[in-house]
C-alpha positions, 0 to 999 in steps of 0.5 A, a space after each residue: 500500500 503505497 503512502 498516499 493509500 494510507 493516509 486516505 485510509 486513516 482520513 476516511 476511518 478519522 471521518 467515520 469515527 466523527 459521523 459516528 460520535 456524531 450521530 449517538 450525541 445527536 440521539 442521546 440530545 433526542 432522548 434527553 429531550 424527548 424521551 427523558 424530557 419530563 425528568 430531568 425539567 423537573 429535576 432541573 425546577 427543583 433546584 431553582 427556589 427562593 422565598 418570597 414575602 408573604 403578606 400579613 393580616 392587616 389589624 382591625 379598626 374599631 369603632 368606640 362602641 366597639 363596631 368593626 370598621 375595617 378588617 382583613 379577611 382571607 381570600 385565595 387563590 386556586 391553583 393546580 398541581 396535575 401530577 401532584 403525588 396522590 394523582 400522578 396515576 394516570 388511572 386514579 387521574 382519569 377515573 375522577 376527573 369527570 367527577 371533579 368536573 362536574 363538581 366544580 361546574 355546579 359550584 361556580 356555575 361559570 362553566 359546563 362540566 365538559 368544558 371543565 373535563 377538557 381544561 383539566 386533561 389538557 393541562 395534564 397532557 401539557 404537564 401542567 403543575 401550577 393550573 388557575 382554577 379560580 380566584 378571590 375563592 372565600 374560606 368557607 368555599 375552600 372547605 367545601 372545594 377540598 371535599 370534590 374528588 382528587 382534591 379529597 386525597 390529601 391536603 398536599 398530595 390531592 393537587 389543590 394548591 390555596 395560595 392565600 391573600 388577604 382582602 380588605 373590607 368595611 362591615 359598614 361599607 360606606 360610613 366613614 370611608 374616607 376617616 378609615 382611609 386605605 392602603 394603596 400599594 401605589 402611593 407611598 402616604 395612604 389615606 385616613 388611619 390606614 395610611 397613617 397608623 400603617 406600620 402598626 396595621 400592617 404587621 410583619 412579613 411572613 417567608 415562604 418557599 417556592 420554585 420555578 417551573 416550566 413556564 418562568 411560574 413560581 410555585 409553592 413547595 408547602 401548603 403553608 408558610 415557612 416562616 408564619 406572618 405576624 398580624 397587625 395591630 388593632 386601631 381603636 378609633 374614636 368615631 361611633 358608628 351610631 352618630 356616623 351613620 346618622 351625621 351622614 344621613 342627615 347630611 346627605 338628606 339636606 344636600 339633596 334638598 339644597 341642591 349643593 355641590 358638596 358638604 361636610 358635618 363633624 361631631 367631636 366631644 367637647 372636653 376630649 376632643 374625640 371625633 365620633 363622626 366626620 362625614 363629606 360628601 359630594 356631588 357626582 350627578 344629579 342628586 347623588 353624593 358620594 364621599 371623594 374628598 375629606 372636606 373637613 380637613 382638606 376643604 380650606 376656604 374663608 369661613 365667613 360669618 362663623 370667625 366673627 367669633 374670633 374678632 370678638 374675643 379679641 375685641 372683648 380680651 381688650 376691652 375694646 368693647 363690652 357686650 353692652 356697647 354700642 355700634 352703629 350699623 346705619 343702612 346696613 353698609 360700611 364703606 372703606 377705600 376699595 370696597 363697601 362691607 354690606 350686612 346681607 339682612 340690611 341695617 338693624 340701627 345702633 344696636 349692643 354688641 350683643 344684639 349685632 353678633 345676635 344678628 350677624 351685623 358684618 358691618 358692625 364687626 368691621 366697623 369696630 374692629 377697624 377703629 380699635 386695631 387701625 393703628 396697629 392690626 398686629 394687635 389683632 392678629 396676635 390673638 390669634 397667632 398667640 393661640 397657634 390658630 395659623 397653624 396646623 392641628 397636627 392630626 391623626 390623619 393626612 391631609 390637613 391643609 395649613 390655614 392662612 391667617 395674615 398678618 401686616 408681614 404679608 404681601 398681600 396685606 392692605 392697610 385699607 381693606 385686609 384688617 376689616 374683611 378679616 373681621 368678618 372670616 375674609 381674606 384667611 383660609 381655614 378648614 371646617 375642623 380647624 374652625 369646629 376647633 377654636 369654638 370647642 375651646 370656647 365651649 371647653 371654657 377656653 381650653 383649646 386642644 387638637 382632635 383626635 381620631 385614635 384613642 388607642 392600639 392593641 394588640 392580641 388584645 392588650 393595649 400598646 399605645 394610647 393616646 389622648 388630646 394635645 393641648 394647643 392653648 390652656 386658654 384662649 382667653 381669660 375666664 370673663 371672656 370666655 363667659 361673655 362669648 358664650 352668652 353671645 352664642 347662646 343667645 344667637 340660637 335663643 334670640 337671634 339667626 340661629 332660632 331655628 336651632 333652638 329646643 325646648 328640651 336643652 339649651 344650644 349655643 352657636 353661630 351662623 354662617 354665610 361667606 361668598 366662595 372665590 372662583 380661583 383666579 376669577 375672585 369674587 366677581 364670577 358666579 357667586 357661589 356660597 358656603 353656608 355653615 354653622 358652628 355651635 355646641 349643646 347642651 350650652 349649660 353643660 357642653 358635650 358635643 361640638 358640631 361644625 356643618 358646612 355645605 357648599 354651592 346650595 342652589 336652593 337658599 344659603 344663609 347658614 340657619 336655612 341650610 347647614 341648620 337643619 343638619 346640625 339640629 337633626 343630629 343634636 336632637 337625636 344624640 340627646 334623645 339617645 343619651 342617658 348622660 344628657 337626659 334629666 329625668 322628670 319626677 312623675 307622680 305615683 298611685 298611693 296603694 297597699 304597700 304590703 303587696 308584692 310589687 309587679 312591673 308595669 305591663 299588661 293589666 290582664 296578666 297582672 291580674 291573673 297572678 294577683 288572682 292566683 296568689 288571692 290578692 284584692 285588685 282595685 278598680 279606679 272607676 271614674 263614675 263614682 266619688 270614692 274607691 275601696 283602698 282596703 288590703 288592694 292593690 290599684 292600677 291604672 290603664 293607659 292607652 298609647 297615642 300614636 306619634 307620642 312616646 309612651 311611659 315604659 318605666 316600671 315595665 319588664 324589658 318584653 312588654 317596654 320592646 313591644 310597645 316601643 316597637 309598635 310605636 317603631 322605635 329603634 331600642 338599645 338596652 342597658 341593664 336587667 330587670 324593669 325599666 328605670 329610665 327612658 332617653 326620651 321622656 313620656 309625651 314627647 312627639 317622636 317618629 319612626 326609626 327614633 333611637 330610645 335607650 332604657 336602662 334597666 335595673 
C-alpha cells in the first residue's frame, strides 16, 4: 500500500469515527429531550427556589362602641398541581376527573362540566403543575372545594394548591370611608388611619418557599408558610358608628334638598376632643353624593360669618368693647377705600354688641374692629397667632391643609381693606375642623386642644399605645371672656339667626354662617357661589358635643340657619334623645296603694291580674263614675292607652312588654341593664317618629 493509500485510509476511518460520535450525541440530545424530557425539567425546577414575602393580616379598626370598621379577611387563590403525588396515576387521574368536573361546574356555575373535563386533561397532557382554577375563592368555599374528588386525597398530595391573600373590607361599607382611609400599594402616604397608623396595621412579613417551573411560574413547595406572618395591630378609633351613620344621613338628606355641590358635618366631644363622626360628601350627578374628598380637613376656604367669633374675643380680651356697647350699623353698609362691607339682612340701627353678633351685623364687626386695631392690626392678629390658630392641628390623619391667617408681614396685606374683611372670616383660609376647633375651646371654657381620631392600639388584645388630646392653648382667653362669648352664642340660637336651632328640651349655643366662595383666579366677581355653615355646641349649660356643618354651592337658599341648620339640629336632637348622660329625668307622680303587696312591673293589666288572682290578692278598680274607691288590703292600677306619634311611659315595665310597645310605636331600642325599666332617653309625651333611637336602662 503505497503512502498516499494510507493516509486516505486513516482520513476516511478519522471521518467515520466523527459521523459516528456524531450521530449517538445527536440521539442521546433526542432522548434527553424527548424521551427523558419530563425528568430531568423537573429535576432541573427543583433546584431553582427562593422565598418570597408573604403578606400579613392587616389589624382591625374599631369603632368606640366597639363596631368593626375595617378588617382583613382571607381570600385565595386556586391553583393546580396535575401530577401532584396522590394523582400522578394516570388511572386514579382519569377515573375522577369527570367527577371533579362536574363538581366544580355546579359550584361556580361559570362553566359546563365538559368544558371543565377538557381544561383539566389538557393541562395534564401539557404537564401542567401550577393550573388557575379560580380566584378571590372565600374560606368557607375552600372547605367545601377540598371535599370534590382528587382534591379529597390529601391536603398536599390531592393537587389543590390555596395560595392565600388577604382582602380588605368595611362591615359598614360606606360610613366613614374616607376617616378609615386605605392602603394603596401605589402611593407611598395612604389615606385616613390606614395610611397613617400603617406600620402598626400592617404587621410583619411572613417567608415562604417556592420554585420555578416550566413556564418562568413560581410555585409553592408547602401548603403553608415557612416562616408564619405576624398580624397587625388593632386601631381603636374614636368615631361611633351610631352618630356616623346618622351625621351622614342627615347630611346627605339636606344636600339633596339644597341642591349643593358638596358638604361636610363633624361631631367631636367637647372636653376630649374625640371625633365620633366626620362625614363629606359630594356631588357626582344629579342628586347623588358620594364621599371623594375629606372636606373637613382638606376643604380650606374663608369661613365667613362663623370667625366673627374670633374678632370678638379679641375685641372683648381688650376691652375694646363690652357686650353692652354700642355700634352703629346705619343702612346696613360700611364703606372703606376699595370696597363697601354690606350686612346681607340690611341695617338693624345702633344696636349692643350683643344684639349685632345676635344678628350677624358684618358691618358692625368691621366697623369696630377697624377703629380699635387701625393703628396697629398686629394687635389683632396676635390673638390669634398667640393661640397657634395659623397653624396646623397636627392630626391623626393626612391631609390637613395649613390655614392662612395674615398678618401686616404679608404681601398681600392692605392697610385699607385686609384688617376689616378679616373681621368678618375674609381674606384667611381655614378648614371646617380647624374652625369646629377654636369654638370647642370656647365651649371647653377656653381650653383649646387638637382632635383626635385614635384613642388607642392593641394588640392580641392588650393595649400598646394610647393616646389622648394635645393641648394647643390652656386658654384662649381669660375666664370673663370666655363667659361673655358664650352668652353671645347662646343667645344667637335663643334670640337671634340661629332660632331655628333652638329646643325646648336643652339649651344650644352657636353661630351662623354665610361667606361668598372665590372662583380661583376669577375672585369674587364670577358666579357667586356660597358656603353656608354653622358652628355651635349643646347642651350650652353643660357642653358635650361640638358640631361644625358646612355645605357648599346650595342652589336652593344659603344663609347658614336655612341650610347647614337643619343638619346640625337633626343630629343634636337625636344624640340627646339617645343619651342617658344628657337626659334629666322628670319626677312623675305615683298611685298611693297597699304597700304590703308584692310589687309587679308595669305591663299588661290582664296578666297582672291573673297572678294577683292566683296568689288571692284584692285588685282595685279606679272607676271614674263614682266619688270614692275601696283602698282596703288592694292593690290599684291604672290603664293607659298609647297615642300614636307620642312616646309612651315604659318605666316600671319588664324589658318584653317596654320592646313591644316601643316597637309598635317603631322605635329603634338599645338596652342597658336587667330587670324593669328605670329610665327612658326620651321622656313620656314627647312627639317622636319612626326609626327614633330610645335607650332604657334597666335595673
Amino acid at each position: 500500500m503505497n503512502i498516499r493509500a494510507n493516509i486516505l485510509l486513516r482520513v476516511y476511518l478519522s471521518f467515520g469515527l466523527i459521523v459516528l460520535f456524531a450521530v449517538a450525541v445527536l440521539i442521546r440530545l433526542c432522548d434527553v429531550q424527548f424521551v427523558e424530557g419530563h425528568k430531568w425539567r423537573a429535576m432541573a425546577d427543583s433546584l431553582s427556589t427562593k422565598y418570597i414575602n408573604v403578606e400579613a393580616a392587616r389589624g382591625n379598626i374599631y369603632s368606640n362602641d366597639g363596631s368593626l370598621l375595617a378588617t382583613s379577611i382571607p381570600e385565595y387563590e386556586l391553583r393546580m398541581d396535575l401530577y401532584a403525588g396522590g394523582i400522578a396515576d394516570n388511572e386514579v387521574f382519569d377515573s375522577k376527573v369527570d367527577s371533579l368536573a362536574l363538581r366544580l361546574s355546579q359550584f361556580f356555575k361559570d362553566k359546563t362540566p365538559k368544558e371543565y373535563s377538557r381544561y383539566l386533561r389538557s393541562a395534564r397532557r401539557d404537564s401542567a403543575r401550577y393550573l388557575l382554577i379560580k380566584r378571590k375563592v372565600g374560606y368557607q368555599e375552600l372547605k367545601t372545594i377540598r371535599t370534590f374528588p382528587l382534591y379529597n386525597v390529601g391536603k398536599y398530595t390531592g393537587g389543590l394548591i390555596a395560595v392565600q391573600q388577604n382582602k380588605r373590607i368595611k362591615p359598614f361599607k360606606y360610613l366613614a370611608a374616607r376617616t378609615i382611609g386605605y392602603k394603596n400599594e401605589n402611593v407611598s402616604n395612604g389615606v385616613g388611619l390606614e395610611g397613617a397608623y400603617g406600620e402598626y396595621i400592617n404587621g410583619e412579613s411572613g417567608k415562604r418557599l417556592v420554585q420555578r417551573i416550566s413556564g418562568g411560574v413560581w410555585m409553592p413547595v408547602n401548603d403553608e408558610a415557612e416562616v408564619a406572618p405576624k398580624e397587625g395591630a388593632d386601631i381603636i378609633s374614636t368615631i361611633d358608628i351610631n352618630m356616623q351613620d346618622l351625621a351622614q344621613s342627615a347630611l346627605e338628606k339636606q344636600l339633596k334638598i339644597s341642591d349643593a355641590d358638596h358638604g361636610t358635618v363633624i361631631l367631636m366631644e367637647v372636653a376630649t376632643g374625640e371625633v365620633r363622626a366626620v362625614a363629606n360628601y359630594t356631588r357626582v350627578k344629579e342628586g347623588v353624593y358620594e364621599e371623594k374628598f375629606n372636606y373637613a380637613i382638606g376643604g380650606s376656604q374663608d369661613p365667613g360669618s362663623t370667625f366673627k367669633l374670633a374678632s370678638y374675643m379679641a375685641l372683648l380680651e381688650d376691652d375694646k368693647v363690652d357686650t353692652n356697647t354700642m355700634v352703629a350699623t346705619g343702612d346696613g353698609t360700611y364703606r372703606i377705600p376699595g370696597h363697601t362691607i354690606k350686612d346681607s339682612h340690611g341695617g338693624i340701627g345702633t344696636v349692643t354688641v350683643m344684639k349685632a353678633f345676635e344678628q350677624s351685623a358684618n358691618t358692625a364687626v368691621a366697623k369696630l374692629v377697624n377703629a380699635a386695631y387701625q393703628d396697629n392690626p398686629s394687635q389683632f392678629t396676635d390673638h390669634l397667632y398667640d393661640i397657634h390658630m395659623n397653624e396646623r392641628l397636627d392630626l391623626q390623619i393626612p391631609g390637613e391643609t395649613k390655614p392662612v391667617i395674615k398678618n401686616p408681614s404679608f404681601k398681600s396685606w392692605n392697610k385699607n381693606m385686609t384688617l376689616p374683611q378679616m373681621a368678618y372670616g375674609y381674606e384667611m383660609q381655614i378648614t371646617p375642623l380647624q374652625m369646629l376647633t377654636f369654638y370647642n375651646a370656647i365651649a371647653n371654657d377656653g381650653k383649646y386642644i387638637s382632635p383626635i381620631f385614635v384613642k388607642e392600639i392593641r394588640r392580641l388584645g392588650n393595649p400598646i399605645q394610647q393616646f389622648s388630646a394635645r393641648v394647643i392653648s390652656e386658654r384662649v382667653c381669660s375666664e370673663k371672656t370666655v363667659r361673655k362669648l358664650q352668652a353671645m352664642l347662646e343667645a344667637v340660637v335663643t334670640k337671634g339667626t340661629g332660632k331655628q336651632m333652638g329646643s325646648p328640651l336643652y339649651r344650644v349655643a352657636g353661630k351662623t354662617g354665610t361667606a361668598q366662595v372665590a372662583d380661583g383666579n376669577k375672585g369674587y366677581r364670577a358666579k357667586k357661589s356660597y358656603q353656608a355653615s354653622f358652628c355651635g355646641y349643646f347642651p350650652a349649660d353643660k357642653p358635650k358635643y361640638s358640631i361644625m356643618v358646612a355645605i357648599n354651592g346650595p342652589k336652593n337658599g344659603y344663609y347658614g340657619a336655612a341650610v347647614a341648620g337643619p343638619v346640625f339640629k337633626e343630629i343634636a336632637d337625636r344624640i340627646y334623645a339617645s343619651d342617658m348622660e344628657m337626659y334629666h329625668d322628670i319626677p312623675n307622680n305615683h298611685l298611693v296603694g297597699n304597700t304590703k303587696a308584692p310589687e309587679a312591673k308595669v305591663g299588661e293589666s290582664k296578666a297582672v291580674k291573673k297572678i294577683y288572682k292566683t296568689l288571692g290578692i284584692k285588685a282595685l278598680y279606679a272607676d271614674k263614675s263614682v266619688s270614692g274607691i275601696d283602698t282596703n288590703n288592694g292593690v290599684p292600677y291604672e290603664e293607659h292607652a298609647t297615642v300614636k306619634g307620642v312616646m309612651p311611659d315604659v318605666k316600671g315595665m319588664g324589658l318584653k312588654d317596654a320592646l313591644y310597645l316601643l316597637g309598635n310605636a317603631g322605635l329603634k331600642t338599645r338596652v342597658k341593664g336587667g330587670g324593669k325599666v328605670i329610665a327612658q332617653s326620651i321622656p313620656a309625651g314627647n312627639r317622636i317618629g319612626r326609626g327614633l333611637l330610645v335607650q332604657l336602662e334597666l335595673q
